[in-house]
C-alpha positions, 0 to 999 in steps of 0.5 A: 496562404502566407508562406511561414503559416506553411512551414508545419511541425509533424504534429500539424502536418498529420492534423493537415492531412487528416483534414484534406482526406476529409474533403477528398483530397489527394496528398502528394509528397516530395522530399529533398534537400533543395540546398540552392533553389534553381529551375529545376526544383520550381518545375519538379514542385509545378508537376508534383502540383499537378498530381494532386490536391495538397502538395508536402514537400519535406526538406532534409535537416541541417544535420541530415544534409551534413550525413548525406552530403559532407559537412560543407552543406548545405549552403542555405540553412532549413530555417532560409530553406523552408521559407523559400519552398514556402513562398513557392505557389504549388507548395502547401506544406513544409516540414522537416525530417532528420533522418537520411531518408523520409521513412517514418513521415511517409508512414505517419502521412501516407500520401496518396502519391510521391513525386520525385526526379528522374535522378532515381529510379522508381525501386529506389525511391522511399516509399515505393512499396507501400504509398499507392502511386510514385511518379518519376519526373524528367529532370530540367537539363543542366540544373542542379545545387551541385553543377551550381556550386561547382560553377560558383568555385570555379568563378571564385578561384 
């Protein structure tokens, strides 16, 4: 599928995903910012893939990047974001939520499995205590936007 039929509003998410449950497919879900890809978001989707049938990944909005993060983020903008993570093979769908955290989508879609990095623990992972199964992934060492944009300020000063 091309990569900008990926990136769904929440209405056809949910039609999406009614249709997967149809065919017996496992959901998956995961959620982040994924300000500058790096190696480390592209093995977190690999083995998100591999817990299930149908792989979501909702992004954080502009403005709730700029809540959680400060206002200097994010560096890529949700439009540039979302077809990057599009183009991303293991991905299926794309969408956006503009509050701090996932709450409400992961209710309307209830996956049948989040998938998130080691940076949390599995309590505090939205979701936890109502989607069936959460999966905790190993983060890649030294990879992350925050190491890479310090790396970048150093280099440019």
């Amino acid at each position: 599928m091309r990569a900008d039929r990926k990136i769904v509003n929440r209405a056809e998410l949910i039609q999406r995903v009614q249709i997967a449950r149809r065919n017996g497919q496992r959901v998956v879900f995961t959620n982040g910012c994924f300000d500058i890809v790096h190696a480390g978001h592209i093995d977190l989707l690999e083995k998100a893939k591999s817990c299930g049938d149908i792989l979501i990944v909702a992004l954080n909005s502009d403005s709730s990047i700029r809540k959680i993060k400060g206002p200097d983020r994010p560096i890529v903008n949700e439009t540039d974001r979302a077809r990057l993570i599009a183009a991303i093979e293991t991905v299926d769908f794309v969408t956006f939520f503009n509050e701090e955290t996932p709450i409400e989508i992961l209710r309307e879609i209830q996956p049948d499995v989040i998938v998130k990095g080691s940076d949390y623990r599995k309590e505090e992972i939205v979701g936890y205590d109502f989607i069936p199964e959460v999966k905790v992934i190993p983060l890649v060492p030294e990879q992350s936007t925050s190491k890479i944009i310090e790396k970048i300020r150093r280099i440019s000063t």
